[in-house]
C-alpha positions as CSV (number, residue, x, y, z in Angstrom):
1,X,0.0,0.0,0.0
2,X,1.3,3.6,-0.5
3,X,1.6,5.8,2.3
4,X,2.0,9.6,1.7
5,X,0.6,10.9,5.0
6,X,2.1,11.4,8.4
7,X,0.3,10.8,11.9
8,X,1.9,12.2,14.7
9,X,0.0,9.7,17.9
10,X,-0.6,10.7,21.6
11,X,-1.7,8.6,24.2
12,X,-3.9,9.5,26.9
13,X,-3.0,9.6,30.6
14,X,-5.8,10.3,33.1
15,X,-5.3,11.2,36.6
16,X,-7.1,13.3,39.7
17,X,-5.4,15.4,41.1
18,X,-5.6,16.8,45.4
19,X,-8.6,18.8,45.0
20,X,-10.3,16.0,42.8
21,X,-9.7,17.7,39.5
22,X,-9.5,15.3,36.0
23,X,-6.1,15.9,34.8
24,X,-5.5,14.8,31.2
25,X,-1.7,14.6,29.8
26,X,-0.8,13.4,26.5
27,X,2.4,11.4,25.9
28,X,4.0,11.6,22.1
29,X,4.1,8.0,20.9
30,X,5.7,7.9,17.3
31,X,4.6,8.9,13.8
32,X,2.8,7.2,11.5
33,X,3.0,6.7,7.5
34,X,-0.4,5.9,6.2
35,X,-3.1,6.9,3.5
36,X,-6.0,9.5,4.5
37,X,-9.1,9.4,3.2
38,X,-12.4,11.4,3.3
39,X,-15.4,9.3,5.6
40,X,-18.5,8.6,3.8
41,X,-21.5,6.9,6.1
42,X,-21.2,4.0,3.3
43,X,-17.5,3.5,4.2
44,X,-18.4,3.6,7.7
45,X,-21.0,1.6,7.8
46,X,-18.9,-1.2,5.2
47,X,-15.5,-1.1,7.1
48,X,-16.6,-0.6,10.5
49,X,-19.9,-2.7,10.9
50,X,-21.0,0.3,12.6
51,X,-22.8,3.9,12.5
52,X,-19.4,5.9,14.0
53,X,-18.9,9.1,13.5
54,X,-15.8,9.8,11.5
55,X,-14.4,12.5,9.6
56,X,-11.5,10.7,8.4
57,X,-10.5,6.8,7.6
58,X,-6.8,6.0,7.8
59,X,-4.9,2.6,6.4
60,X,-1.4,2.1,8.4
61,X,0.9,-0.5,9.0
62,X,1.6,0.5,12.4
63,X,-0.6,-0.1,15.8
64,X,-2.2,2.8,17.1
65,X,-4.7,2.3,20.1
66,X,-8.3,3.3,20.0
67,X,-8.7,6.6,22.1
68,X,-5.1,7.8,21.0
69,X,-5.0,11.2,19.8
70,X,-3.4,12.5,16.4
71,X,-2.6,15.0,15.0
72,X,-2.8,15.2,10.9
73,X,-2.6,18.3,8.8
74,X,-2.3,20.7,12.2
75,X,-5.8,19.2,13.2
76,X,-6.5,17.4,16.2
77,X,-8.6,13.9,15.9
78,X,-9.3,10.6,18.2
79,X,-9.3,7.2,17.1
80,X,-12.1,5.9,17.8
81,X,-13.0,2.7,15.7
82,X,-10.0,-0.1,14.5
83,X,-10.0,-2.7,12.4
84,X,-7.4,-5.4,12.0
85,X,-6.8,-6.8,8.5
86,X,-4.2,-8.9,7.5
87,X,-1.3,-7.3,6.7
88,X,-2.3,-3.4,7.6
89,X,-5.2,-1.8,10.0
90,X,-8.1,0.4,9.3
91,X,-8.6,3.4,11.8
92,X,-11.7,5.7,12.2
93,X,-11.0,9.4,12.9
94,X,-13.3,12.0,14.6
95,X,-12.6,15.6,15.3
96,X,-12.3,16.3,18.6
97,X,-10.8,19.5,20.9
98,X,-8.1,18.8,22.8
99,X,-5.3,21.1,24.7
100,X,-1.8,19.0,24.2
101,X,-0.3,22.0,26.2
102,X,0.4,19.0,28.8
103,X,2.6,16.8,26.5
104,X,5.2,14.9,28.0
């Protein structure tokens, strides 16, 4: 397959802090190569089994965990569907909003 896209992957870490507070920090993981395409409800519904919401569908070699965060094209998305295949994986992408001012 021909990768010409780069996903740079965050996991992340929950916690509470002493006055009970979520804290959320993100942790850079490594960079993927993979192809980037547009998310139809069709595509969805065909590679996923499932009515997701998704604004992008990624094919990649590499592992990423659902929930991890990326970042493609300066934009901020979650991973939030996965599919294995046999020699690659299929990944679901919705927008979300995060701050990765805590980024260790």
């Amino acid at each position: 397959m021909f990768y010409e896209f780069i996903l740079d992957v965050y996991s992340l870490n929950q916690g509470v802090n002493e006055i009970g507070e979520i804290i959320k920090n993100f942790t850079y993981r490594n960079r993927v190569l993979c192809d980037v395409q547009p998310s139809s409800a069709n595509l969805v519904e065909k590679t996923f089994g499932e009515d997701i919401e998704s604004t992008y569908t990624v094919w990649a070699d590499d592992d990423i965990d659902l929930g991890a965060i990326v970042i493609f094209q300066g934009k901020v998305f979650e991973v939030n569907a996965k599919v294995d295949w046999v020699d690659y994986k299929i990944y679901s992408l919705k927008s979300c909003e995060v701050d990765l001012k805590n980024v260790n």
